[in-house]
C-alpha positions as CSV (number, residue, x, y, z in Angstrom):
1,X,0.0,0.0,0.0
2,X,1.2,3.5,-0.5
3,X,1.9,5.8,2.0
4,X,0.2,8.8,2.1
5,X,0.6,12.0,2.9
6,X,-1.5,15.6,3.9
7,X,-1.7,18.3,1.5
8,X,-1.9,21.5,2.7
9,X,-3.2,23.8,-0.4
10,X,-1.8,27.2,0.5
11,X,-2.8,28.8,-3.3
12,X,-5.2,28.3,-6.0
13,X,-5.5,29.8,-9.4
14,X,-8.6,29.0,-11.0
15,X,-9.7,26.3,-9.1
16,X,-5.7,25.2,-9.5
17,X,-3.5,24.4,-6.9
18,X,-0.2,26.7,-7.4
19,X,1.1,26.0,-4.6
20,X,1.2,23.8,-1.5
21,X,3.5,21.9,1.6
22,X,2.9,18.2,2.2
23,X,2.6,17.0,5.3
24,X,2.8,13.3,7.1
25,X,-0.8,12.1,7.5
26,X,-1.8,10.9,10.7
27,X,-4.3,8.2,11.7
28,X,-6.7,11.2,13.3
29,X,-6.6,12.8,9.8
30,X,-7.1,9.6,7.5
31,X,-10.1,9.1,9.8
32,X,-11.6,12.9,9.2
33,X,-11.2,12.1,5.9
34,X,-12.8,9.0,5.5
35,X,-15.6,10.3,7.4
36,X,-15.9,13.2,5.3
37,X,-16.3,10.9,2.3
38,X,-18.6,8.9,3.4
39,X,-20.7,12.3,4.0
40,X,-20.2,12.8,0.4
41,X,-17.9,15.6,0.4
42,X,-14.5,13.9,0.2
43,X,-11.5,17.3,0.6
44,X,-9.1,14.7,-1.6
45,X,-6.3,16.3,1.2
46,X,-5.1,12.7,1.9
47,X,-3.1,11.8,-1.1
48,X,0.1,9.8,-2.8
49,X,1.9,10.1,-6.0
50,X,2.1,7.3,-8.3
51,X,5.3,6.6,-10.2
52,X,4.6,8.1,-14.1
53,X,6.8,9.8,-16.8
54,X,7.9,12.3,-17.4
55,X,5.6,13.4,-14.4
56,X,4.0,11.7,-11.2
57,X,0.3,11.6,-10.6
58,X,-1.1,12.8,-7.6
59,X,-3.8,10.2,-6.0
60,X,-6.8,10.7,-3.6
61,X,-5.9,8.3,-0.9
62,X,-9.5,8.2,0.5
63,X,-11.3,8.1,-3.0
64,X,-8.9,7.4,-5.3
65,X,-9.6,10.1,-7.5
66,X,-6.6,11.3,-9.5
67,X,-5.6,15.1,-8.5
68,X,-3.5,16.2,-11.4
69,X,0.4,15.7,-12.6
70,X,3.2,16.9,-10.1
């Protein structure tokens, strides 16, 4: 399984995120997650990158919706 990891999005540009600062995700926040998925609002904050070329994709680790390229 991958390890994931918290994304703190600290700008957006047109619904984009610019910028951001990962973080190490704890159990407490895989849990809010999960939780907040299942109420149908999933904040896709808990995420991993899977191995692609020439650029990595960045996964929803609750939903497994892909976020973009990184």
């Amino acid at each position: 399984m991958k390890k994931p990891f918290k994304e703190v999005v600290k700008e957006r540009m047109g619904g984009v995120v610019v910028w951001s600062e990962i973080e190490e995700a704890t159990e407490e926040d895989i849990a809010e997650s999960a939780a907040l998925h299942a109420a149908g609002k999933c904040p896709h904050n808990i995420v991993y990158d899977e191995a692609g070329w020439p650029y990595d994709f960045r996964i929803c680790f609750t939903c497994g919706e892909s976020q973009g390229m990184v």
